[in-house]
C-alpha positions, 0 to 999 in steps of 0.5 A: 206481578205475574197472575198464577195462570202464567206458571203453567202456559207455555209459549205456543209459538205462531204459525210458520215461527223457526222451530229453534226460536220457538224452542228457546222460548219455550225452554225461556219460559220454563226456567222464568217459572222455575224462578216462580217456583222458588219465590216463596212471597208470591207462591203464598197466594197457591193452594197445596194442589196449585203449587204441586200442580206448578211443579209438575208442569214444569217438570213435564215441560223440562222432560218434553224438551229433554232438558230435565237433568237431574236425579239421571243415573249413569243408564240414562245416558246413551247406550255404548256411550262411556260415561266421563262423569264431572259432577262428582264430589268424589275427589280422591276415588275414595268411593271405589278404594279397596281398601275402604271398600274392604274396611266397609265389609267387615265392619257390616259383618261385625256390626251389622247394617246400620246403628239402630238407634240415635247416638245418645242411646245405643246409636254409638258404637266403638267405632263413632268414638273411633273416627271422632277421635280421629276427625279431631286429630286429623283437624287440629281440634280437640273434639269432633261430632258426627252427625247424619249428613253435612246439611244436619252437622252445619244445622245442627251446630247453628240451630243450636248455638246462636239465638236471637240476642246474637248475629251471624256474619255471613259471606254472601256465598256460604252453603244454603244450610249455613243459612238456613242453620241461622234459623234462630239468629240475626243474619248479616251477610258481607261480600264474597271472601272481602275483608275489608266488606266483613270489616264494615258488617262486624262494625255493624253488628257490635250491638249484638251479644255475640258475633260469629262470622261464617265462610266456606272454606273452599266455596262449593260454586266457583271453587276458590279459596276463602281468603282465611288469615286475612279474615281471621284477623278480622275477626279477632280485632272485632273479639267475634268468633270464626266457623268455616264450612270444610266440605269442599277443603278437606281433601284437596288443599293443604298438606294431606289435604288437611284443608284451608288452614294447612293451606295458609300454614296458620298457627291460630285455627277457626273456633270451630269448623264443619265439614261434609264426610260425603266429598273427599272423604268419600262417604256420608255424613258430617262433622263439627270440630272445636272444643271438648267444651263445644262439642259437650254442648251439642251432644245436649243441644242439637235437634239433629243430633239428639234426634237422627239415627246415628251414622251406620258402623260400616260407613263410620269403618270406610270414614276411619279407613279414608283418613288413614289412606289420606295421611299415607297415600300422597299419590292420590292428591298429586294425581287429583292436582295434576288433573287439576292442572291439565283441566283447567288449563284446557279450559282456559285455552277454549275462552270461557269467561275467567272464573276464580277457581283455584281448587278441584270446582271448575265453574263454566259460566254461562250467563244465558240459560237456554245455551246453558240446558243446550249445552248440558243437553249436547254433553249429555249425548256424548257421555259426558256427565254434567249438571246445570246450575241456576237461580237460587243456588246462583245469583241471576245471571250467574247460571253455569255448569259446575265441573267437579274434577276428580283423581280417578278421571284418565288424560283420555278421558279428560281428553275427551271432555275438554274435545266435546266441551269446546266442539257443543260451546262454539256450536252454541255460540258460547265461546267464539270459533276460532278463525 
């Protein structure tokens, strides 16, 4: 065990030390105490003022080495530089369609600029109805709830459903608010997208009252697909009961973009699912769809729905509004595949270790975390907008940048990407130069 002192000493470096190496150690360091920062075991032991303390110092010593990334904006990076942006969520370009954009203003003008109230009071108007409705049918369910965002919907749904007389099972690489939603229950986790591994935790959570197995649909950090028809039938033969987390499915698989159960073309759907409405779709928010009888117990039941205020009506109108563009503009999801395609191939060619991906999620995995905020830095200088991934949202070791392939992006502009991707991760040493 490390004493506290050491969160916030940064390697000084002896007299005459190569400035590069000693760089690397200094960045090695702050990403050691980054990992400090999230062990809650060992942060028990600071006072409010050293824990705020710790993150500060980290903070500054990550923007002393202009290696601090996040919350950028697209004016932080270079003056003149375009921006080629493969961090967004926005699939489909829905965030920039006319005709979203359009349904969004007018709704603002009739309905004003927000719900002004919590949705089982006079938060609901017309059109939440509305776009539930459609959310339902869009899905295959017989009902669906909104809420607030996609954490509170996968919260709020879980925080509400499962006690401690039951188990959820969880894949080892479900979203971070499916684990914590299992605040009130038994946890038992199986690993990624195994069958045969979900088999042997169902065996051992027979004792319990109820069983729900959780999956994402499409996993949001190495972007493949949950192995669906396979792990219902699972399910079934244990009588346990299947949630799969849509966010990064709908949209980008199956027909439509429908998601994974139109992927597999399967008959017999999960009980229930959730999904973020600030992905493909464009916006922001949540939903839960299952049955009427389901959804009837969380409108009495969930925390985060009795108590957040409800979506604003004009983001509700741009939620309709995308539904409808997704089931009539087949243009759009051809383009976000054929992009998919030439990206990924493009990867592929330059030698990165083989990742699972098989959606719009491209994972550059890059085991060595100071490469990793180098490369991210080298990007960063080029225009090129990307973020570094570490422990907790990864396993150890497991560090990446996470590349989010979109509709919207132009050949040139993937182009000159795949061109700066290669050039800074053969300089770096991450992938071999070629001879």
């Amino acid at each position: 065990m490390r004493n506290k002192e050491d969160l916030i000493i940064l390697p000084q470096g002896m007299p005459g030390e190569n400035e590069v190496h000693r760089q690397d150690a200094v960045v090695a360091e702050l990403c050691n105490q980054y990992y400090l920062l999230k062990n809650k075991e060992y942060f028990a032991n600071y006072s409010f003022t050293e824990r705020l303390d710790a993150a500060a110092g980290l903070v500054e010593g990550l923007k002393a080495q202009h290696f601090y990334f996040y919350r950028r904006t697209g004016e932080d990076l270079p003056a003149g530089r375009r921006i080629i942006n493969l961090a967004s969520n926005d699939y489909l370009g829905f965030t920039r369609h006319p005709a979203i954009i359009k349904a969004g203003e007018e709704a603002l003008k009739n309905y004003g600029a927000a719900s002004g109230s919590v949705p089982l009071l006079s938060g609901t108007t017309v059109l939440h109805k509305k776009l539930e409705q459609e959310l339902a049918a869009f899905t295959g369910y017989d009902a669906a709830l909104t809420f607030n965002s996609g954490y509170n919907a996968n919260y709020g749904l879980l925080s509400a459903l499962m006690t401690f007389s039951d188990a959820a099972i969880l894949d080892m690489s479900v979203h971070a608010s499916i684990v914590d939603g299992c605040c009130n229950t038994n946890k038992i986790f199986f690993r990624h997208n195994d069958p045969a591994s979900l088999n042997i935790a169902l065996q051992k959570a027979s004792g319990f009252r109820n069983k729900l197995v959780i999956v994402d649909g499409v996993f949001s950090m190495d972007g493949d697909i949950a192995r669906l028809d396979e792990i219902l039938s699972v399910v079934r033969v244990h009588h346990a009961w299947l949630m799969v987390d849509e966010s990064h499915a709908i949209g980008v698989i199956g027909k439509n973009g429908c998601g994974t159960h139109s992927h597999f073309a399967m008959r017999e759907k999960a009980d229930m699912i959730t999904c973020s409405t600030g992905k493909a779709l464009g916006g922001i928010g949540g939903f839960v769809a299952g049955s009427q009888r389901l959804i009837s117990f969380l409108e009495l039941l969930s925390r985060p729905f009795i108590f957040s205020t409800s979506l604003p009506p004009n983001m509700a109108a741009q939620l309709l509004k995308a539904i409808q563009v997704l089931r009539s503009d087949v243009v759009i999801h051809q383009q976000l595949w054929k992009n998919i395609g030439y990206f990924s191939s493009g990867i592929s060619a330059m030698g990165f270790e083989p990742a699972p991906s098989s959606t719009a999620i491209i994972p550059l995995l890059i085991r060595d975390e100071v490469k990793l905020l180098k490369l991210c830095g080298a990007l960063h200088e080029e225009g090129i907008f990307v973020n570094p991934i570490f422990y907790p949202v990864v396993q150890k070791k497991k560090s990446r940048i996470r590349i989010s392939v979109t509709a919207g992006l132009r050949k040139d502009e993937l182009d000159d990407a795949l061109n700066a991707i290669e050039t800074a991760s053969r300089k770096l040493g991450i992938i071999q130069t070629q001879t």
